[in-house]
N, C-alpha and C positions, 0 to 999 in steps of 0.2 A: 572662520568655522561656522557664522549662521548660515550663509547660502549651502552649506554641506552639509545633508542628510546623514542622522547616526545609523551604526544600523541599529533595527529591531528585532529581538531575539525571542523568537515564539515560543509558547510554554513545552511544545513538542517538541522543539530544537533541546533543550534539557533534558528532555525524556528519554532522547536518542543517544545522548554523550552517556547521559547514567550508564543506559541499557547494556553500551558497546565499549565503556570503559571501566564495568564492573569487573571485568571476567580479567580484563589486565592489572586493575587494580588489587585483585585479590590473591594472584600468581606474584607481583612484586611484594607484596605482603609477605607473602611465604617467603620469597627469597629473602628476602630483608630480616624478618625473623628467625629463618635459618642460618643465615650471616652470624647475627647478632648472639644465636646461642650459641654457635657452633664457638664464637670468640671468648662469651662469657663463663660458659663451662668446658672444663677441659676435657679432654679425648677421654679418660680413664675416671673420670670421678661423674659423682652423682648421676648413675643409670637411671634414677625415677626422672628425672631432667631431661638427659635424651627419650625418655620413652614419651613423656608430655611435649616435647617440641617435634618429634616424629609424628605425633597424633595431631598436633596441630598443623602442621604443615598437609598430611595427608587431609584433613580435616575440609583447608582453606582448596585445595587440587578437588576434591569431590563438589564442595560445593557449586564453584563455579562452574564446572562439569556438569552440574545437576540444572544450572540455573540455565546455560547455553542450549542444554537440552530442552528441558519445559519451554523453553521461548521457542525454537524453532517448529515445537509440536505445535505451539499457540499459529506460530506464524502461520503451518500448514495448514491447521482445520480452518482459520480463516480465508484462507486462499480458496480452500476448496467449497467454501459456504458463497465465495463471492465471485467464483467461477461456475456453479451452478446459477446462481441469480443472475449474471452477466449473460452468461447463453441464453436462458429464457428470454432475455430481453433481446438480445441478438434476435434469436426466433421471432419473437413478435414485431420486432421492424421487418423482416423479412414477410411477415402475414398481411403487414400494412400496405407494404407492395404490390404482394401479391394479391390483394384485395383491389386495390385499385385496379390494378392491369383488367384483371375479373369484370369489374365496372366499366373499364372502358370498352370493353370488346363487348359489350353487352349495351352499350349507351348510355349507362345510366351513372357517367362518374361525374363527381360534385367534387371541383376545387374547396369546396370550404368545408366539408368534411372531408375529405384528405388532407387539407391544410389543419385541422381541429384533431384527426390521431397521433399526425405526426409533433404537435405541441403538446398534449397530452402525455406522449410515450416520451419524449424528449424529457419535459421537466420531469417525471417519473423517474429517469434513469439520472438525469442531474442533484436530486435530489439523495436518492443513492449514494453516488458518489461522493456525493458533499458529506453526507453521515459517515459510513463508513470510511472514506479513506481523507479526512480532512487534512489540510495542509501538503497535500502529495502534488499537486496539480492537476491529480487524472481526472474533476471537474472542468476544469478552462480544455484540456487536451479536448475532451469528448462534444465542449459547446463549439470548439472553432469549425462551425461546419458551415457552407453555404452553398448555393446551389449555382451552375454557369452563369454568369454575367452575361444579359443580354439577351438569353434565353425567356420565351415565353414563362408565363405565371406556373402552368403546368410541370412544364420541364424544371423549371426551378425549383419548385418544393419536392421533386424525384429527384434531383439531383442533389439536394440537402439531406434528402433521407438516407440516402446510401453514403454519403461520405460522412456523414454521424453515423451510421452502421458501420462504416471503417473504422470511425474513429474510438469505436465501442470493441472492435475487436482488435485493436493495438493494445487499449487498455489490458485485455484478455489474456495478451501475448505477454505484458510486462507486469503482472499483476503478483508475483511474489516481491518485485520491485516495490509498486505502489503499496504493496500492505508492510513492508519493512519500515518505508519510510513514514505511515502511518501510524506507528508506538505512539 
């Protein structure tokens, strides 16, 4: 067992089970509770009894109700805070292109400040992702970018830029994904 790796269990890996096995946890409660009185007081005696295990069972059904709800609100307003900030950035690799193109058709484009926005906007938007959605992987997704093998210096860092601008808008496309798994 030394050469085998344990696994390790991240502090969001527990965050996730809490989050997603409250709401069942607290429906078998009910049931279990409801069993339990239903056996210990009988059909026809002590009405304050059924009326306190009726209220707790409705009680246990609301709350998790309540708790399924507020999460999914939470989940959305983040999605849509990091679906606005996401396109922004989209847009702005999109202007880093379109900047250069600008420069070159005019003479006047510089590999090393094209190569200096696209690093700049790059760790920008890594740096993002790293905060916001940690442990999701949509960080490693958005850096595996590279540009054609073999292709000059130029073509290369255009062709990095765009497939990290792909890789920015996959993130986009699965981004209620990434924030669920981000709890």
């Amino acid at each position: 067992m030394d050469g085998i790796p344990q696994p390790r269990y991240h502090p969001a890996m527990l965050s996730i089970l809490i989050t997603q096995l409250l709401p069942l946890f607290l429906a078998l409660l009910g049931a279990v509770l409801g069993v339990a009185i239903g056996i210990y007081v009988g059909p026809q005696e002590y009405p304050r009894a059924w009326c306190l295990a009726i209220a707790a069972l409705f009680g246990l059904v609301v709350a998790g109700a309540a708790y399924l709800i507020c999460d999914e609100i939470r989940i959305g307003r983040k999605v849509a805070a990091l679906g606005m900030t996401t396109r922004r950035e989209i847009d702005h690799a999109s202007n880093i292109e379109y900047n250069a193109r600008d420069r070159g058709a005019r003479g006047t484009f510089d590999l090393n400040v094209f190569v200096a926005e696209i690093e700049e906007w790059r760790n920008r938007v890594d740096r993002l992702l790293t905060k916001e959605l940690p442990g999701t992987g949509a960080d490693l997704r958005f850096r595996t970018g590279n540009g054609p093998v073999g292709a000059g210096p130029d073509l290369y860092e255009y062709g990095r830029l765009t497939v990290l601008r792909s890789n920015l808008l996959a993130i986009l496309d699965n981004l209620p994904s990434y924030v669920r798994r981000s709890k």
